[in-house]
C-alpha positions in Angstrom: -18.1 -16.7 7.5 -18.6 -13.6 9.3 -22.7 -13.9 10.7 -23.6 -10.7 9.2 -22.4 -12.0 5.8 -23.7 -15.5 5.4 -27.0 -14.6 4.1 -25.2 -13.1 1.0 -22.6 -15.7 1.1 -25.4 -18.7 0.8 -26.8 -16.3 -2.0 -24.0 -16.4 -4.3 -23.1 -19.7 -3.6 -26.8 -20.6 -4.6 -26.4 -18.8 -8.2 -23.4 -20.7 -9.1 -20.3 -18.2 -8.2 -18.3 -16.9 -5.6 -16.7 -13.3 -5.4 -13.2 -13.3 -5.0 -10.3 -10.7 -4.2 -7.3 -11.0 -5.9 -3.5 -9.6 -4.7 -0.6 -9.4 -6.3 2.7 -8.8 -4.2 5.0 -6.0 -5.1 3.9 -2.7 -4.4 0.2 -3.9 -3.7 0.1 -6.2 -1.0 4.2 -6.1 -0.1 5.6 -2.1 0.1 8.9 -3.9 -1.3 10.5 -5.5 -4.4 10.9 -9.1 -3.7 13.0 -10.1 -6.5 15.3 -7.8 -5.8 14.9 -7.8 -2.0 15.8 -11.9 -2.1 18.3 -11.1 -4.6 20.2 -8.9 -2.4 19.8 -11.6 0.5 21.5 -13.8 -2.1 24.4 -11.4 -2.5 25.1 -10.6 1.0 25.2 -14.1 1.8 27.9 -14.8 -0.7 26.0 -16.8 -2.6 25.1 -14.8 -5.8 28.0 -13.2 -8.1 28.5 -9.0 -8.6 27.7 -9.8 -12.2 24.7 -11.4 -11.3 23.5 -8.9 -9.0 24.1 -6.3 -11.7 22.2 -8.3 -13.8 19.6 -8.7 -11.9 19.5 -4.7 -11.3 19.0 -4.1 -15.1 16.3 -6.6 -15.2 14.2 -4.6 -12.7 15.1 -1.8 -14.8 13.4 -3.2 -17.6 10.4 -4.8 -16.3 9.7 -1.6 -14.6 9.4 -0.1 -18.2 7.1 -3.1 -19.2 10.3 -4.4 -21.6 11.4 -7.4 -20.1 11.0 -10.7 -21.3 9.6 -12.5 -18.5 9.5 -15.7 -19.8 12.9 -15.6 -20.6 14.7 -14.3 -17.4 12.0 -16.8 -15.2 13.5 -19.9 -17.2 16.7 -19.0 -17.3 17.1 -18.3 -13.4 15.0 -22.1 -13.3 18.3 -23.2 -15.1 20.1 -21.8 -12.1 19.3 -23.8 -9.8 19.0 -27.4 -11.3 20.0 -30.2 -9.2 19.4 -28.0 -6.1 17.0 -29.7 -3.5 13.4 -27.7 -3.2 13.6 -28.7 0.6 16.7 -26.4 1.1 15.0 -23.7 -0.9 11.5 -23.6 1.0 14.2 -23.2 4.0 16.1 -20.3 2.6 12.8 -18.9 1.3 11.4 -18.5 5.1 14.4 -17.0 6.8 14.8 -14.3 3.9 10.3 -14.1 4.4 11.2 -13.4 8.1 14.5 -11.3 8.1 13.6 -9.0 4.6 10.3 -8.8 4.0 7.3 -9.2 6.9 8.3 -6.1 7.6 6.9 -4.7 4.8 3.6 -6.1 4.3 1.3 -3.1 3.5 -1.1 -2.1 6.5 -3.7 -1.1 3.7 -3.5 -4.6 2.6 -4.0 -6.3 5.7 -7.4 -3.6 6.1 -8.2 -4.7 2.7 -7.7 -8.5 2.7 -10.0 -8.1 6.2 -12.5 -6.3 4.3 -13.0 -9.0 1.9 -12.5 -11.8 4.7 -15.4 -10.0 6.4 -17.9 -10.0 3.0 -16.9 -13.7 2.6 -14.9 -13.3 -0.9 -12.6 -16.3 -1.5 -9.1 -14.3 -0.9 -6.1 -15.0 -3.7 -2.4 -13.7 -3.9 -1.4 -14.1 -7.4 1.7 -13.4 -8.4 4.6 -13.6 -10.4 7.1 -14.4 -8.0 7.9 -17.8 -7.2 5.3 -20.4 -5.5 8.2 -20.5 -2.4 7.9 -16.7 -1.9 4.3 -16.2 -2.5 3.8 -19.5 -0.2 5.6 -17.4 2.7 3.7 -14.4 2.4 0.6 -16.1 1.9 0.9 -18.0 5.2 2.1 -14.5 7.1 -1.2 -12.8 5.9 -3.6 -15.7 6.2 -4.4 -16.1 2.1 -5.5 -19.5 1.5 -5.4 -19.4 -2.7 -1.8 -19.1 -4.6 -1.5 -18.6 -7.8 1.8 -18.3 -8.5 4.8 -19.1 -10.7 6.0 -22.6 -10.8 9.6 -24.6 -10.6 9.4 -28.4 -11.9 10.9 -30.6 -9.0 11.6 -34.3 -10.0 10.3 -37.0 -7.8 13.3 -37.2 -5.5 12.9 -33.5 -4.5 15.4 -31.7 -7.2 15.0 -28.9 -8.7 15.1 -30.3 -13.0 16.0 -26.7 -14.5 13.0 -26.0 -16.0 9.9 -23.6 -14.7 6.0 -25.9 -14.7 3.9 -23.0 -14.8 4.2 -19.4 -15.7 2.3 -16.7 -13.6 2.6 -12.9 -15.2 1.6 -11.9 -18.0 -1.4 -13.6 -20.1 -0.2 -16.5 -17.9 -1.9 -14.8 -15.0 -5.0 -13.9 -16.5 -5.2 -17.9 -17.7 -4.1 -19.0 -14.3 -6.3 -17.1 -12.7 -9.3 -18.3 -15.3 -9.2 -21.8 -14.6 -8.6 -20.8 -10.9 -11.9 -19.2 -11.0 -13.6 -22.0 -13.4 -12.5 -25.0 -10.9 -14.1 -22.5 -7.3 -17.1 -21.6 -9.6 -16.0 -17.8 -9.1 -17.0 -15.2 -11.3 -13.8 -12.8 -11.7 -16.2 -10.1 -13.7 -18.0 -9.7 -10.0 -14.5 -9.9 -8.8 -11.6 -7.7 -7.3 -7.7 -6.9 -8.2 -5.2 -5.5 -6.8 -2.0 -4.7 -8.4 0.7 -2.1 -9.3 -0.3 -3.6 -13.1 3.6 -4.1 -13.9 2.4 -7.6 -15.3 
């Protein structure tokens, strides 16, 4: 904790709560669109069909206009990629992290996440995107909370098909709840920062 900060720092800890900051990705933290940005990766490695990729386009069509069924689209792209082995994911995840989208992490972001660093809030991504991409950026910007959407992975490291936890939506704001309940962090005294999409 930053010298200058600890005095409040031991205060709030001494009233039962913590302030936290809170970042979502897309247009807030990241100047990009990661679904799409790794979906494109996808594609111009071969590994994702035109229809797909069209698909994919008229997704972020829709959840641009707050239409999309996120639930939906997240479990059936979980279906996607069952039997797949998480270890080969978290691998693909860091090189498209490195190649498509450090380049993009929001200088305003970085003042801001120092900002609240410096005042000795807890500092959270939350997010909707995958625990593998919001693990990647996370790590690049020094963020030590996740919150973040979930893939089920069976004991010998395979993906099963199905998504473990939801995180846009209502499913943020409960995530981020018991987040808060288990740090003893009072989100009313706390900060967001989104593009408000979900």
């Amino acid at each position: 904790v930053n010298p200058s900060c600890f005095g409040v720092f031991v205060s709030l800890l001494s009233r039962g709560h913590v302030i936290a900051a809170l970042f979502d990705t897309d247009n807030t933290l990241l100047r990009v669109d990661t679904a799409m940005s790794w979906t494109k990766s996808l594609y111009g490695r071969g590994e994702l069909p035109r229809r797909m990729l069209a698909k994919a386009i008229y997704w972020s069509t829709l959840y641009k206009l707050a239409v999309l069924d996120m639930e939906a689209v997240f479990a059936r792209l979980a279906e996607t990629i069952a039997g797949d082995l998480e270890r080969d994911l978290i691998a693909k995840t860091d090189v498209w992290y490195k190649d498509h989208i450090a380049p993009y992490v929001a200088p305003a972001a970085r003042v801001a996440i120092e900002h609240h660093r410096r005042l000795g809030h807890a500092i959270v991504l939350a997010t909707g995107s995958t625990i593998y991409a919001a693990r990647a950026v996370a790590k690049d910007v020094a963020i030590e909370h996740v919150l973040a959407s979930e893939l089920e992975v069976d004991a010998s490291g395979v993906f099963t098909g199905r998504a473990s936890a939801y995180c846009f939506g209502e499913h943020k704001v409960t995530l981020a709840a018991a987040w808060a309940e288990r740090q003893g962090i009072s989100l009313a005294e706390s900060y967001f920062y989104s593009d408000s999409y979900n």
